[in-house]
C-alpha positions as CSV (number, residue, x, y, z in Angstrom):
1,X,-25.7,53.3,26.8
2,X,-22.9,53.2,24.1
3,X,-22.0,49.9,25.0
4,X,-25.7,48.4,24.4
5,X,-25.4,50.4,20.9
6,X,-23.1,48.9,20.2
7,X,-24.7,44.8,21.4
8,X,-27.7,46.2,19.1
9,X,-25.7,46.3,16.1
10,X,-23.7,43.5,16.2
11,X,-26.7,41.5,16.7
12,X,-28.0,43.0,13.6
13,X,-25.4,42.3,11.5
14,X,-25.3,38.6,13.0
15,X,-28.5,38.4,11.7
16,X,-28.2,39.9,8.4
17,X,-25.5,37.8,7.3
18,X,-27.2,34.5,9.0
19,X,-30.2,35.7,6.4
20,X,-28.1,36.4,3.3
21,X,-26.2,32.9,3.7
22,X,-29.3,31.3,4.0
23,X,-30.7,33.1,0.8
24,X,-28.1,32.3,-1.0
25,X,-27.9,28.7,0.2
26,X,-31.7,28.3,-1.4
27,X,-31.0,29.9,-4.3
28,X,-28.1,27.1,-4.9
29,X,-30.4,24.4,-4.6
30,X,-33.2,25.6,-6.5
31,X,-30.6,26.5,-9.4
32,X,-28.9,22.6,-8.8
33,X,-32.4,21.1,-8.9
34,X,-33.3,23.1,-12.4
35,X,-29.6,21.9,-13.8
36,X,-30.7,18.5,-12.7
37,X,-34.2,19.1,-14.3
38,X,-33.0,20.5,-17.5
39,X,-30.2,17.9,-17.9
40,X,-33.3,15.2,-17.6
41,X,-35.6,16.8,-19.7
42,X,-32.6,17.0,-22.7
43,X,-31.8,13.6,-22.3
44,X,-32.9,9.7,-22.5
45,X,-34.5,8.7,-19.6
46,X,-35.2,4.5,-19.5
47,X,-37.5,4.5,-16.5
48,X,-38.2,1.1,-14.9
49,X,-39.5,-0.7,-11.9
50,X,-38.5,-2.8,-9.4
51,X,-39.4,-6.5,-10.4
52,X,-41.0,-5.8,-13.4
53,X,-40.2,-8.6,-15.7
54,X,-40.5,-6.7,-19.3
55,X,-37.9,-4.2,-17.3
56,X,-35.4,-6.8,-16.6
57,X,-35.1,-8.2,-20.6
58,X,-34.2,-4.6,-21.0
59,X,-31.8,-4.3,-18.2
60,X,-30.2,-7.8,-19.3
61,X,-30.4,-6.1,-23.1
62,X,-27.8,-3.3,-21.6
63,X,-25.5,-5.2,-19.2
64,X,-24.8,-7.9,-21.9
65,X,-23.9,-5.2,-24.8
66,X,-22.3,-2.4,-22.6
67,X,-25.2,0.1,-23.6
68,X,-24.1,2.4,-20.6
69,X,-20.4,2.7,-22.2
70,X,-22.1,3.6,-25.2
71,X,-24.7,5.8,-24.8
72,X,-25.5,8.5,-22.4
73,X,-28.7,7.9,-20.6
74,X,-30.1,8.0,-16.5
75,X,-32.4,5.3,-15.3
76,X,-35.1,6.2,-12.9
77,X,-36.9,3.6,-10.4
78,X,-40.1,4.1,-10.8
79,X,-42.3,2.3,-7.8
80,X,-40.1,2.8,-5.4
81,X,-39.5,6.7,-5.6
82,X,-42.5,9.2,-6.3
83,X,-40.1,11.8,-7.7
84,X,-39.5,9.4,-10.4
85,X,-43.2,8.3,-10.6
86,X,-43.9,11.6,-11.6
87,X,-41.2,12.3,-13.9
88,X,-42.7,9.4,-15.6
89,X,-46.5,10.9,-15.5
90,X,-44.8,14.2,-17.0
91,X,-42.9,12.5,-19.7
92,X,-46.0,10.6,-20.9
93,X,-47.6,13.4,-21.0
94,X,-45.8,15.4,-22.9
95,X,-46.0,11.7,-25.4
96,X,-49.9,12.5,-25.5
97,X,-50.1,9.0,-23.1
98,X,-52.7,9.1,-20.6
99,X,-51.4,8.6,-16.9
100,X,-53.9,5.4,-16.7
101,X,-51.9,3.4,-19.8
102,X,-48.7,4.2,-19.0
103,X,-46.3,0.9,-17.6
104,X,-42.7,0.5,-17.9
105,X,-40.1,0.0,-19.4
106,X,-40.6,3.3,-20.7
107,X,-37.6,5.4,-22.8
108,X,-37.8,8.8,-23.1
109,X,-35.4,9.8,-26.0
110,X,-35.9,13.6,-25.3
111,X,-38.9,13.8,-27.7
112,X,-40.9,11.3,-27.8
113,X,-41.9,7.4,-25.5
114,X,-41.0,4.3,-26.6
115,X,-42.8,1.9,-24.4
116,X,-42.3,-2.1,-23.9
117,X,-38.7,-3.8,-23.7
118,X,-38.4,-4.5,-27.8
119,X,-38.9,-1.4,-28.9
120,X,-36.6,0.1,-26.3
121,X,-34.0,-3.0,-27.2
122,X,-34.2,-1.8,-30.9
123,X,-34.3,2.4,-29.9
124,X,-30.5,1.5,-28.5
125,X,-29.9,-1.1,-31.7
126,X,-30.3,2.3,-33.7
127,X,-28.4,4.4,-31.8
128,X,-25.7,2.5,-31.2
129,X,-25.1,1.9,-35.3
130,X,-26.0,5.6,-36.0
């Protein structure tokens, strides 16, 4: 009778910790995915799509003039990965854009949208001579 005690709690401490590892390990990703959230939100975000011809000016734009070395900014796909789509639906939003006109390229510079390749072309002009 001891002895099955004894199996009881084991077992229940087994289980305990199996619950407070996995508690902990979702409370690591939903801090990770906030960081990643919060860095986005803070920063320029040049979202573009695959094949889109207004997207690859802009892309040409940074390669040829090192942009990337020069300022900090993430690019997001945009019709390839929902995630992104709706980063992009968020961030107009917030713009006052309506989810029906929005295309890309779009910038988010943390504030405000630029949309179309020049004005994103002269957005990094500026910064970069700032």
């Amino acid at each position: 009778m001891d002895k099955k005690n004894n199996n009881k709690f084991i077992i229940s401490i087994i289980l305990f910790i199996a619950v407070l590892i996995f508690s902990i390990f979702i409370l690591y990703q939903e801090n990770n995915n906030e960081l990643v959230d919060n860095q986005s939100d803070n920063g320029i975000i040049l979202f573009y799509g695959e094949g889109c011809p207004h997207c690859v000016i802009v892309e040409n734009y940074i390669k040829e003039n090192n942009i990337q070395n020069k300022i900090s900014f993430i690019q997001k796909e945009v019709y390839n990965n929902q995630e992104n789509a709706k980063d992009l639906q968020n961030k107009a939003k917030l713009c006052g854009l309506s989810p029906d006109s929005i295309g890309v390229p779009l910038l988010w510079d943390g504030k405000n949208c630029l949309i179309g390749d020049q004005d994103i072309i002269n957005f990094f002009e500026q910064k970069i001579n700032q």
